[in-house]
N, C-alpha and C positions, 0 to 999 in steps of 0.2 A: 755568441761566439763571433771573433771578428773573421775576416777576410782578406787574403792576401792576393796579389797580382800576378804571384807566383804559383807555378803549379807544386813545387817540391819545397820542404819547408828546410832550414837551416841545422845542421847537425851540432850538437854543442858539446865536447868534453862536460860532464860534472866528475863530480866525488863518486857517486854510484852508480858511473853508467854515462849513457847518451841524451841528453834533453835537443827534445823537438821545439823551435819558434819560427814563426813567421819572420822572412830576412827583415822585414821593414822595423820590427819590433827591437833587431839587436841593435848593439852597438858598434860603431868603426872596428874595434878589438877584438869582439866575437865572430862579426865576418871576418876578418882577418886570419884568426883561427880556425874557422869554419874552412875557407879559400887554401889554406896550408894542409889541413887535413883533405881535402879534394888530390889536394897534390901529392902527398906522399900516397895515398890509393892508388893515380895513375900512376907513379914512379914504380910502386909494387907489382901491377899489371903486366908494364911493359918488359919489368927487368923477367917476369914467368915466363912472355913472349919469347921473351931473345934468349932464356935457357934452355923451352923448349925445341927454337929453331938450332940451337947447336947439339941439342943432344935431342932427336925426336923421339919419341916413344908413346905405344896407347897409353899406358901409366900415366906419366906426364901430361895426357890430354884430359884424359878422364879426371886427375886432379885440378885441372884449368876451369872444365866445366863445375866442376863440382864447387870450387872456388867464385868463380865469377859466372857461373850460366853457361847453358847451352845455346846454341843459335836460336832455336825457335824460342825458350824464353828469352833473350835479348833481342830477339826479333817482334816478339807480343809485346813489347813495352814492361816487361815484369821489374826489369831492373834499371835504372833510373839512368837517364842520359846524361852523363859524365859532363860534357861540356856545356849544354844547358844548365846545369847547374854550378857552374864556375862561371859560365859567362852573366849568372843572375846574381850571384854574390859578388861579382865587379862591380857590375851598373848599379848593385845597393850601396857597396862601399863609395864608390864614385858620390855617388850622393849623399851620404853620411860627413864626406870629405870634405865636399863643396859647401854643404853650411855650417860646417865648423867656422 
């Protein structure tokens, strides 16, 4: 089995589902994909944020966590670091780009 640089592996749209690859392994295209799907999850995240802050409610909270984690699991490292993992799919694509 090979070995990547990175600690979290690249998420892929298939036909059946999600395929795991090491970034280094994809292509400009599929990072690409990968970096867009990062982003509509934060876009997701944020627009829960600012529904909740306008309309607060335990409900609403208890669906946040239940959705994206509680503090002490996003605090243990259980759920993967949002920006680390956009800012490793740049610096792949970046390099994918550069020797095109």
């Amino acid at each position: 089995m090979s070995n990547s640089q990175y600690l979290l592996p690249a998420e892929l749209k298939a036909a059946n589902g999600i395929k795991f690859a090491h970034m280094e392994c994809c292509s400009a295209e599929e990072l690409k994909q990968s970096l867009f799907s990062q982003a509509q999850h934060q876009i997701r995240f944020y627009q829960d944020v600012i529904e909740l802050v306008n309309n607060a409610s335990l409900d609403k909270i208890k669906n946040i966590e239940m959705k994206y984690g509680t503090y002490d699991e996003v605090s243990q490292g259980i759920h993967t670091d949002r920006e680390l993992m956009a800012s490793a799919l740049i610096f792949e694509l970046k390099k994918k780009m550069g020797s095109s």
